[in-house]
C-alpha positions as CSV (number, residue, x, y, z in Angstrom):
1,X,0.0,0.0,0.0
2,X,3.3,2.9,-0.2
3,X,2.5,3.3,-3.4
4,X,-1.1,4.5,-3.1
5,X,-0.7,7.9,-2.8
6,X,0.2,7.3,-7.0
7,X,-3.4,6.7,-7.8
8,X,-6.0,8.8,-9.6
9,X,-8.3,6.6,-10.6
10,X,-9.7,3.4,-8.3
11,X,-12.8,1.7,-10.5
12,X,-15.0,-0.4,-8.3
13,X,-18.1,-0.7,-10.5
14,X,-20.1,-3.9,-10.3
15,X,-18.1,-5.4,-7.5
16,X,-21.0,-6.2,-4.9
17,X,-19.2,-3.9,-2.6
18,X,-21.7,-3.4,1.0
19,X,-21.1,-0.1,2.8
20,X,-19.0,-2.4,5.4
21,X,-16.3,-3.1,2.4
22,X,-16.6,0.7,1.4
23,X,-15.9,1.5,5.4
24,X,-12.5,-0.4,5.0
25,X,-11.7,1.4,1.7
26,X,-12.3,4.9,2.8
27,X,-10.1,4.4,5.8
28,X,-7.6,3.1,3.7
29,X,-8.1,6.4,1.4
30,X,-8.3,8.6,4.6
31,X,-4.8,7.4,5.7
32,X,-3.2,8.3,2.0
33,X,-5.6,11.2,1.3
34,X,-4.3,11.1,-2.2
35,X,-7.1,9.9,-4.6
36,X,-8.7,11.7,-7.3
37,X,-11.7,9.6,-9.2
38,X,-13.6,6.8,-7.4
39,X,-16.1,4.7,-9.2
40,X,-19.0,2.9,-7.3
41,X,-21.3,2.5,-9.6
42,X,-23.9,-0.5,-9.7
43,X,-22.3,-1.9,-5.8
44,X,-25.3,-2.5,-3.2
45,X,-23.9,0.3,-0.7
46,X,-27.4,0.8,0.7
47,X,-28.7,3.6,2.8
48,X,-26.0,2.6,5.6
49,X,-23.7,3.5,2.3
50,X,-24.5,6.9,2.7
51,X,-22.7,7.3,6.0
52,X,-19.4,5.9,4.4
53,X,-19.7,8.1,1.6
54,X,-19.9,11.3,4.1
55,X,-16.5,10.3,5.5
56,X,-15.3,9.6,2.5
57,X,-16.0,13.1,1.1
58,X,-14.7,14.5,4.8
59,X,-12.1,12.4,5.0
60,X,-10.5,12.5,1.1
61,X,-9.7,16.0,-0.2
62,X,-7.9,15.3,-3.1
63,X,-10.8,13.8,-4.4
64,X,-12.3,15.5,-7.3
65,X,-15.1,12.9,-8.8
66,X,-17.9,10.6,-7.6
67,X,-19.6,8.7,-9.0
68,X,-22.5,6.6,-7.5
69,X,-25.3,5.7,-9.7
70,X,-27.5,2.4,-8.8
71,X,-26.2,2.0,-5.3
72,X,-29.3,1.7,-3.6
73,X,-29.2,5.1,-1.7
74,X,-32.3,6.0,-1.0
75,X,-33.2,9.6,0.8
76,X,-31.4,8.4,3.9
77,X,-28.4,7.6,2.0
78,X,-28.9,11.1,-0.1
79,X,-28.9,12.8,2.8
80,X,-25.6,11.5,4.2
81,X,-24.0,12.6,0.9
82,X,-25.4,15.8,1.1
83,X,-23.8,16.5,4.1
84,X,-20.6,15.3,2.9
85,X,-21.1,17.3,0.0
86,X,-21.6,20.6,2.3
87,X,-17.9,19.7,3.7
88,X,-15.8,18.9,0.7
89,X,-14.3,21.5,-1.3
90,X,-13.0,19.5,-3.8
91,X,-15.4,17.6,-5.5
92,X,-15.9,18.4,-8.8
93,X,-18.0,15.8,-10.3
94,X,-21.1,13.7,-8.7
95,X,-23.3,11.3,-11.0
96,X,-25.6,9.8,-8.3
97,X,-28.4,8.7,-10.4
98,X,-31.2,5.7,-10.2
99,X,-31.1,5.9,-6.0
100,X,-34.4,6.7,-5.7
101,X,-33.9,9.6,-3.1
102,X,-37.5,10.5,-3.0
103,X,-38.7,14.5,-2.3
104,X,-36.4,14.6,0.9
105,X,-33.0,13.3,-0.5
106,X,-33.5,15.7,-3.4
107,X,-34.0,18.9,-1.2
108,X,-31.3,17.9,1.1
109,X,-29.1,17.2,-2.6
110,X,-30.2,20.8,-3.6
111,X,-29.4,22.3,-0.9
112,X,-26.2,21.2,-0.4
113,X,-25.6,22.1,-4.2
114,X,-26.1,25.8,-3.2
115,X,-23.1,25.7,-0.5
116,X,-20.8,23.5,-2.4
117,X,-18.4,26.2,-4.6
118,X,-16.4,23.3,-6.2
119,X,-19.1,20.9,-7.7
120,X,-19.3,22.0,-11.7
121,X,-21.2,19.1,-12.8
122,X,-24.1,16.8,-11.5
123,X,-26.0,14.3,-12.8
124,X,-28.7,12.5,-11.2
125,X,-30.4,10.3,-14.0
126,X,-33.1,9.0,-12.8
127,X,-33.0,9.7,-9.0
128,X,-37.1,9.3,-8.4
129,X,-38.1,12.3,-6.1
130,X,-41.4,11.8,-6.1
131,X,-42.8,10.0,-2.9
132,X,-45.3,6.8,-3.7
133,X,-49.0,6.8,-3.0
């Protein structure tokens, strides 16, 4: 692991990756603090994920994109990376899209959008604000 402050890129898409595994990696990260692209696409992360991406966006400030689409968020998930979002001034791409945030996870997205100077570009897909009936 010495050489891990050399990477830019780690691509984790579509490895079944829980938000206990993504606990280990972001303490890994936090230690090196030297990453600059992480890819979690399509990994069952959960709403508990949410929590592990906030330290990871606390705890990782050379990291410039996210991106997090179909990982099962939810709004309590969305809200978690909100908050992380409201921290890190680094970020400069977040794709979070098909996590069905609902009405909450989109206002607490939005607003954290508003405080965030770094993020240029955000794309949500299909995110599903509206609550069911």
């Amino acid at each position: 692991m010495e050489k891990l402050h050399l990477i830019d890129t780690v691509d984790l898409r579509q490895n079944q990756i829980e938000y206990i595994g993504l606990d280990t990696l972001t303490a890994v990260l936090a230690q090196k603090r030297a990453l600059g692209s992480l890819l979690l696409d399509f990994n069952p992360l959960g709403p508990e994920g949410g929590r592990s991406l906030f330290s990871l966006l606390e705890s990782t400030p050379s990291l410039r994109e996210l991106s997090i689409d179909t990982c099962q968020l939810g709004f309590r998930g969305a809200v978690e990376v909100a908050k992380g979002l409201e921290r890190n001034k680094t970020l400069v791409s977040l794709s979070m899209g098909w996590n069905q945030i609902g009405v909450e996870g989109g206002k607490a997205i939005g607003g954290a959008v508003k405080k965030n100077l770094s993020l240029k570009k955000l794309k949500l897909g299909t995110i599903t604000l509206a609550s069911r009936i």
